[in-house]
N, C-alpha and C positions, 0 to 999 in steps of 0.2 A: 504494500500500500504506500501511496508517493503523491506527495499533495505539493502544490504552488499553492503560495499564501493567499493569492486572490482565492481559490478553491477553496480553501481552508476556513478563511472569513464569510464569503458564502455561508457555508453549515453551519456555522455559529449562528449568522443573520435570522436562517430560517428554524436556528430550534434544531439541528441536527447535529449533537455534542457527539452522536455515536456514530456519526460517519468521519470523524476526524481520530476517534481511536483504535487500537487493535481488538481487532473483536475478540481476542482470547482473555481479557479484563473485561469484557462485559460481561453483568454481573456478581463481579467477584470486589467491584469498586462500589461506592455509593456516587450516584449522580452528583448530588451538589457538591462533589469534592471536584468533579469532573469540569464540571461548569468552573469554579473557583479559578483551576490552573490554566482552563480555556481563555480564558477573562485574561486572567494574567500573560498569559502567551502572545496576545492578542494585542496590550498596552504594550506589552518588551518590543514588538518589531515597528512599533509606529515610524514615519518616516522623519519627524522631526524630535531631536533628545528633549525640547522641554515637556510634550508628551506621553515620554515614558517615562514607567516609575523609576523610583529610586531604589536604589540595593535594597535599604531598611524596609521598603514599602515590598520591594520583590520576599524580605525574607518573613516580613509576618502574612501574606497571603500563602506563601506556602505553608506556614504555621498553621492558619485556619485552614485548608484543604487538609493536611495533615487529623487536626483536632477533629474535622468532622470523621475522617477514613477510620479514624481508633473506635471508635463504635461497633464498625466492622466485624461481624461473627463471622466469615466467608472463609478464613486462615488465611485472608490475603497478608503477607508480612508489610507493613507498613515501613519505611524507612524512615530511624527517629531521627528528630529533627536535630541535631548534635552534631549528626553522621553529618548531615545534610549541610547545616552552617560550617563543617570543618574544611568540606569540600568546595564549597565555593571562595570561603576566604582564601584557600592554599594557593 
């Protein structure tokens, strides 16, 4: 699956979060985590920096996409956020 960002925006526009991810996670995710990192994905490639968000703003949205995912009974392993902030600062 290979998406151009116009493509990509498109399915967001119309509501279609699950044509932009692998279908082997559906199900196994909660939607509004989905939506959240959509969202997020969506302000990072804007064309102009003032724009997009900022590091702090990119790391407490993954935060809440994260908080809603830990609800999660599916045994999908969530990646904790620790892991997460280590690897972006490195």
């Amino acid at each position: 699956m290979s998406f151009d960002l116009s493509q990509a925006r498109s399915l967001i526009r119309k509501g279609d979060v699950y044509g932009i991810i692998d279908p082997c996670i559906v199900g196994n995710v909660k939607i509004e985590s989905i939506w959240r990192v959509a969202e997020l994905a969506n302000q990072c490639v804007e064309q102009r920096g003032h724009n997009r968000p900022r590091m702090q703003e990119v790391i407490v949205a993954i935060q809440e996409a994260v908080r809603i995912e830990r609800g999660n009974e599916n045994g999908l392993k969530v990646i904790e956020f620790e892991q997460l902030k280590g690897a972006i600062i490195s």
